[in-house]
N, C-alpha and C positions, 0 to 999 in steps of 0.2 A: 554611318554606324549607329546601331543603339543598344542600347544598354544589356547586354544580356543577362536574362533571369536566371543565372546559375549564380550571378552577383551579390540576389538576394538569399540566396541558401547558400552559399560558399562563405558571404562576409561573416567577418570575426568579432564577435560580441564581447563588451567588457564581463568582468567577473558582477555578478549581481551588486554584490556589496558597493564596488567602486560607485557602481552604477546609479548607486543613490546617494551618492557624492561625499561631502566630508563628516568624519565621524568613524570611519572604519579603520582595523586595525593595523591594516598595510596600507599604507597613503600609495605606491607605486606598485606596480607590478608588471615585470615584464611579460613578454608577450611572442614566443619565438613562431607561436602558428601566425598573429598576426603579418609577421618580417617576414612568411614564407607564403603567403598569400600577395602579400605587395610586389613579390619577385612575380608568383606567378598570373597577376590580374597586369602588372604594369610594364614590369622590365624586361621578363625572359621572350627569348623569341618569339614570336606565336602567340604569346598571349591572349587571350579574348580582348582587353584594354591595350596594347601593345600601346607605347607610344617612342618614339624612336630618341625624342629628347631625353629621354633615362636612359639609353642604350648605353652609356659610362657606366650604370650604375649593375652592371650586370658584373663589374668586378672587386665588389666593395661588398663590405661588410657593415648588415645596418639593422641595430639595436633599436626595436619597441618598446614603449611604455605606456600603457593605463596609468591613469591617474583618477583620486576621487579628489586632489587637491583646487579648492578654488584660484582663480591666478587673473590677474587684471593691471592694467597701466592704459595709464591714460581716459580710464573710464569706459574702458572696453574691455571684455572677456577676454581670455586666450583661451582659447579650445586646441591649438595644437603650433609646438614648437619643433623645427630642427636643426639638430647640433655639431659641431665635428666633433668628434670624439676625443683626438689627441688636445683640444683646450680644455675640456673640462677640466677645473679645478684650479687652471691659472697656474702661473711658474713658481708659487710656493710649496718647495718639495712637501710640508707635512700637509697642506689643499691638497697638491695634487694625489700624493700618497693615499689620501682617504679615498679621492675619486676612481683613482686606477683601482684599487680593492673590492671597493662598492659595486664596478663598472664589471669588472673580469666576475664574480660572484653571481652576477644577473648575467651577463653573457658568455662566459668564459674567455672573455679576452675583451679587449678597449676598441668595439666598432669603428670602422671609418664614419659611420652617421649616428645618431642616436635623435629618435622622431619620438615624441610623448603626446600623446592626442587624451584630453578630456573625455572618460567614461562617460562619466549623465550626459554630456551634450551627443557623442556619437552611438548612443546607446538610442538617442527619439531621433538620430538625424534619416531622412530619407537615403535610398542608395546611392542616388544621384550626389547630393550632397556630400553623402560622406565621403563616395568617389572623387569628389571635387577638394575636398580637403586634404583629401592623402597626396594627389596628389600636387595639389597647392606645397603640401612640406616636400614632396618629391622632386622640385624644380630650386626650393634653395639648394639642394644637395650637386654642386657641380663638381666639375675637376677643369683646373688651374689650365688657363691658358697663355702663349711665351709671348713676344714683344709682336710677334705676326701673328699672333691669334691662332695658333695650333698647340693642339692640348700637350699640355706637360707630365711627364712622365718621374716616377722616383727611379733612386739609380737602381734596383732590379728590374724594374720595367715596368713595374704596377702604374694606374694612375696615381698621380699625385691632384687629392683632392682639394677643398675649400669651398667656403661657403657665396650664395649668390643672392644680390639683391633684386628685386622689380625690374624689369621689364623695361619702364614706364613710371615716372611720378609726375604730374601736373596736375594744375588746379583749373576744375571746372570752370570759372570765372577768365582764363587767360585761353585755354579752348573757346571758350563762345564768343571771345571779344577779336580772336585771330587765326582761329580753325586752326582744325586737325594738322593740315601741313605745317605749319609755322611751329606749333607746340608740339614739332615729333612722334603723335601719336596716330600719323596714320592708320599704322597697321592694326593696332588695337581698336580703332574707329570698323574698319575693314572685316576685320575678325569678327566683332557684332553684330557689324549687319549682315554677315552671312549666317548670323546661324550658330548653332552648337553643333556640332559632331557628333556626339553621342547622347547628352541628355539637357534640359533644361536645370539648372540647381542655383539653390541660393548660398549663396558662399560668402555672406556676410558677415562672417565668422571674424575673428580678429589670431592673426598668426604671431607670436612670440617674437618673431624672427622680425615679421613689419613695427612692432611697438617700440623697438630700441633705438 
Protein backbone atom coordinates (compact mmCIF):
# COMPACT_ATOMS: atom_id res chain seq x y z
CA UNK A 1 0.00 0.00 0.00
CA UNK A 2 0.97 3.69 -0.49
CA UNK A 3 0.05 6.68 0.35
CA UNK A 4 -2.60 8.01 -1.54
CA UNK A 5 -2.57 11.51 -2.85
CA UNK A 6 -6.21 12.28 -1.98
CA UNK A 7 -4.20 12.43 1.61
CA UNK A 8 -2.63 15.44 0.59
CA UNK A 9 -5.76 17.42 -0.57
CA UNK A 10 -8.20 15.81 1.89
CA UNK A 11 -5.87 16.42 5.16
CA UNK A 12 -7.11 18.95 7.74
CA UNK A 13 -5.07 21.92 8.25
CA UNK A 14 -4.96 23.98 11.50
CA UNK A 15 -6.68 27.31 11.72
CA UNK A 16 -3.64 29.88 10.40
CA UNK A 17 -3.40 31.66 13.71
CA UNK A 18 -2.93 28.32 15.69
CA UNK A 19 -0.58 27.68 13.34
CA UNK A 20 1.86 30.19 14.25
CA UNK A 21 1.68 29.00 17.54
CA UNK A 22 1.34 30.70 21.01
CA UNK A 23 0.14 34.26 21.24
CA UNK A 24 -3.40 33.69 19.65
CA UNK A 25 -6.62 34.38 21.08
CA UNK A 26 -8.01 30.86 21.31
CA UNK A 27 -5.34 28.73 22.72
CA UNK A 28 -7.70 25.26 21.55
CA UNK A 29 -9.90 24.81 19.05
CA UNK A 30 -11.73 22.04 18.16
CA UNK A 31 -12.00 20.37 15.07
CA UNK A 32 -15.02 18.09 14.10
CA UNK A 33 -13.87 17.97 10.04
CA UNK A 34 -10.66 16.94 11.63
CA UNK A 35 -12.61 13.67 13.80
CA UNK A 36 -14.53 13.01 10.50
CA UNK A 37 -11.51 12.69 8.41
CA UNK A 38 -9.77 10.21 10.96
CA UNK A 39 -13.06 8.04 10.68
CA UNK A 40 -12.95 8.30 7.21
CA UNK A 41 -8.74 7.96 6.29
CA UNK A 42 -8.39 5.23 9.29
CA UNK A 43 -11.39 3.54 10.79
CA UNK A 44 -14.45 3.24 8.74
CA UNK A 45 -14.66 0.35 6.51
CA UNK A 46 -12.96 0.88 3.36
CA UNK A 47 -11.21 3.48 4.07
CA UNK A 48 -8.02 4.41 1.74
CA UNK A 49 -5.83 3.93 5.25
CA UNK A 50 -8.18 1.30 6.66
CA UNK A 51 -6.41 -0.33 9.38
CA UNK A 52 -8.12 -3.10 11.20
CA UNK A 53 -6.49 -2.28 14.73
CA UNK A 54 -8.98 0.84 15.11
CA UNK A 55 -11.89 -1.30 13.84
CA UNK A 56 -13.17 -0.74 17.95
CA UNK A 57 -13.06 2.60 17.32
CA UNK A 58 -15.82 2.75 14.69
CA UNK A 59 -18.08 2.86 17.64
CA UNK A 60 -16.76 5.53 19.86
CA UNK A 61 -17.04 9.03 19.96
CA UNK A 62 -13.78 11.04 19.40
CA UNK A 63 -13.12 14.74 20.08
CA UNK A 64 -10.28 17.03 18.11
CA UNK A 65 -8.25 19.64 19.14
CA UNK A 66 -5.84 22.20 17.52
CA UNK A 67 -3.77 23.75 19.73
CA UNK A 68 -1.11 26.86 19.38
CA UNK A 69 -0.13 25.96 23.11
CA UNK A 70 3.57 25.03 23.57
CA UNK A 71 3.68 21.70 25.88
CA UNK A 72 6.94 19.81 26.80
CA UNK A 73 8.21 17.24 29.72
CA UNK A 74 11.00 15.85 29.96
CA UNK A 75 12.67 18.04 27.45
CA UNK A 76 10.72 16.87 24.59
CA UNK A 77 7.90 18.54 22.70
CA UNK A 78 4.51 17.04 22.75
CA UNK A 79 3.06 17.58 19.48
CA UNK A 80 -0.02 15.21 20.13
CA UNK A 81 -1.93 13.64 23.19
CA UNK A 82 -4.75 11.10 23.71
CA UNK A 83 -7.29 11.15 26.31
CA UNK A 84 -10.46 9.18 27.66
CA UNK A 85 -12.83 11.52 27.90
CA UNK A 86 -14.83 10.28 31.11
CA UNK A 87 -11.27 11.21 33.40
CA UNK A 88 -10.90 14.47 32.25
CA UNK A 89 -11.00 16.63 35.09
CA UNK A 90 -10.40 13.95 37.88
CA UNK A 91 -13.12 13.00 40.69
CA UNK A 92 -13.50 16.57 41.97
CA UNK A 93 -17.09 17.26 41.37
CA UNK A 94 -16.44 21.26 40.75
CA UNK A 95 -12.79 19.90 38.18
CA UNK A 96 -14.77 17.79 36.94
CA UNK A 97 -17.96 19.99 36.55
CA UNK A 98 -15.82 22.67 34.63
CA UNK A 99 -14.44 19.80 32.20
CA UNK A 100 -17.88 18.14 31.45
CA UNK A 101 -19.09 22.01 30.39
CA UNK A 102 -15.99 22.96 28.50
CA UNK A 103 -16.05 19.29 26.85
CA UNK A 104 -20.02 19.18 25.92
CA UNK A 105 -19.58 23.09 24.62
CA UNK A 106 -16.70 22.01 21.95
CA UNK A 107 -18.42 18.68 21.26
CA UNK A 108 -21.86 18.53 22.46
CA UNK A 109 -21.35 15.92 24.63
CA UNK A 110 -18.04 14.34 26.74
CA UNK A 111 -16.12 11.98 23.76
CA UNK A 112 -15.10 8.50 24.43
CA UNK A 113 -11.52 9.94 23.17
CA UNK A 114 -10.38 13.42 22.99
CA UNK A 115 -6.89 13.60 20.61
CA UNK A 116 -5.28 17.30 20.58
CA UNK A 117 -2.31 17.43 18.12
CA UNK A 118 -0.08 20.62 17.88
CA UNK A 119 -1.07 23.27 15.02
CA UNK A 120 2.72 24.61 13.96
CA UNK A 121 4.13 21.21 14.27
CA UNK A 122 1.27 19.44 12.05
CA UNK A 123 0.84 22.44 10.00
CA UNK A 124 5.06 21.75 8.23
CA UNK A 125 4.63 18.03 9.18
CA UNK A 126 4.91 15.91 5.78
CA UNK A 127 1.68 13.52 4.96
CA UNK A 128 3.41 10.65 5.79
CA UNK A 129 4.22 12.05 9.14
CA UNK A 130 1.40 13.45 10.07
CA UNK A 131 -0.40 10.14 9.13
CA UNK A 132 1.90 8.48 11.34
CA UNK A 133 1.05 10.66 14.24
CA UNK A 134 -2.51 10.38 14.10
CA UNK A 135 -2.44 7.43 14.10
CA UNK A 136 0.34 6.95 16.69
CA UNK A 137 -2.75 8.78 19.16
CA UNK A 138 -5.10 6.27 17.42
CA UNK A 139 -3.65 3.05 18.96
CA UNK A 140 -3.59 4.58 22.58
CA UNK A 141 -7.28 4.76 22.24
CA UNK A 142 -8.31 0.88 22.93
CA UNK A 143 -11.24 -0.81 24.62
CA UNK A 144 -10.85 -2.96 27.74
CA UNK A 145 -10.13 -6.36 27.67
CA UNK A 146 -11.58 -9.35 30.47
CA UNK A 147 -9.34 -11.92 32.28
CA UNK A 148 -9.14 -13.99 28.77
CA UNK A 149 -8.30 -11.20 26.74
CA UNK A 150 -11.76 -10.67 25.00
CA UNK A 151 -12.86 -7.22 24.73
CA UNK A 152 -15.31 -5.97 27.34
CA UNK A 153 -18.30 -4.62 26.81
CA UNK A 154 -20.59 -1.83 29.03
CA UNK A 155 -23.96 -3.02 30.26
CA UNK A 156 -25.89 -1.78 26.90
CA UNK A 157 -23.39 -3.29 24.81
CA UNK A 158 -21.31 -0.50 23.76
CA UNK A 159 -17.55 -1.00 24.06
CA UNK A 160 -16.21 -0.31 27.23
CA UNK A 161 -13.04 1.78 26.48
CA UNK A 162 -9.65 2.76 28.11
CA UNK A 163 -6.43 3.87 27.47
CA UNK A 164 -3.22 1.72 26.04
CA UNK A 165 0.29 1.88 26.58
CA UNK A 166 3.49 0.80 23.96
CA UNK A 167 3.69 -2.13 22.49
CA UNK A 168 7.16 -2.55 23.45
CA UNK A 169 9.63 -0.65 26.12
CA UNK A 170 13.43 -1.76 26.12
CA UNK A 171 16.61 -0.37 26.07
CA UNK A 172 18.82 -0.29 23.18
CA UNK A 173 21.82 -1.38 25.20
CA UNK A 174 19.92 -4.72 26.75
CA UNK A 175 18.77 -5.47 22.84
CA UNK A 176 22.48 -5.56 21.60
CA UNK A 177 23.88 -7.19 24.55
CA UNK A 178 20.92 -10.25 24.34
CA UNK A 179 18.94 -9.80 21.05
CA UNK A 180 15.64 -9.26 20.00
CA UNK A 181 14.43 -12.77 21.32
CA UNK A 182 15.46 -12.34 24.80
CA UNK A 183 14.26 -8.64 25.14
CA UNK A 184 10.68 -9.50 23.62
CA UNK A 185 10.91 -7.30 20.78
CA UNK A 186 10.90 -9.64 18.18
CA UNK A 187 8.32 -8.57 16.29
CA UNK A 188 9.04 -4.97 16.36
CA UNK A 189 12.75 -6.10 15.01
CA UNK A 190 10.50 -8.10 12.25
CA UNK A 191 8.17 -5.13 11.46
CA UNK A 192 11.40 -3.13 10.39
CA UNK A 193 13.03 -5.04 8.50
CA UNK A 194 10.14 -5.56 6.36
CA UNK A 195 9.38 -2.32 5.46
CA UNK A 196 6.64 0.30 5.91
CA UNK A 197 3.43 -0.53 4.40
CA UNK A 198 2.37 2.60 3.29
CA UNK A 199 5.00 5.24 3.73
CA UNK A 200 8.47 6.00 5.03
CA UNK A 201 7.90 8.90 8.17
CA UNK A 202 9.59 10.35 10.92
CA UNK A 203 7.72 10.10 14.01
CA UNK A 204 9.95 11.40 16.33
CA UNK A 205 7.65 13.32 17.70
CA UNK A 206 7.12 12.98 21.40
CA UNK A 207 3.24 11.74 22.34
CA UNK A 208 1.74 13.16 25.76
CA UNK A 209 0.52 9.88 26.50
CA UNK A 210 4.57 8.25 26.34
CA UNK A 211 5.92 11.44 28.56
CA UNK A 212 3.91 10.38 31.74
Amino acid sequence: MTLPATISERRPRPPADLAEGAGTAIPFWPAPDFAAWIFDTFINEGAPLENAEHAHLREASIGVLWTGVENSKRQRTIVGRAELGETIGGSDPWSKGRAVQQLEGWFGLVPDFILTFSAPYADQADDATFCALVEHELSHCAQERDAYGMPKFRKFGAPSFCMRGHDIEEFVGVVARYGADASGVRALVDAANAGPTIAAADITFACGNCQR
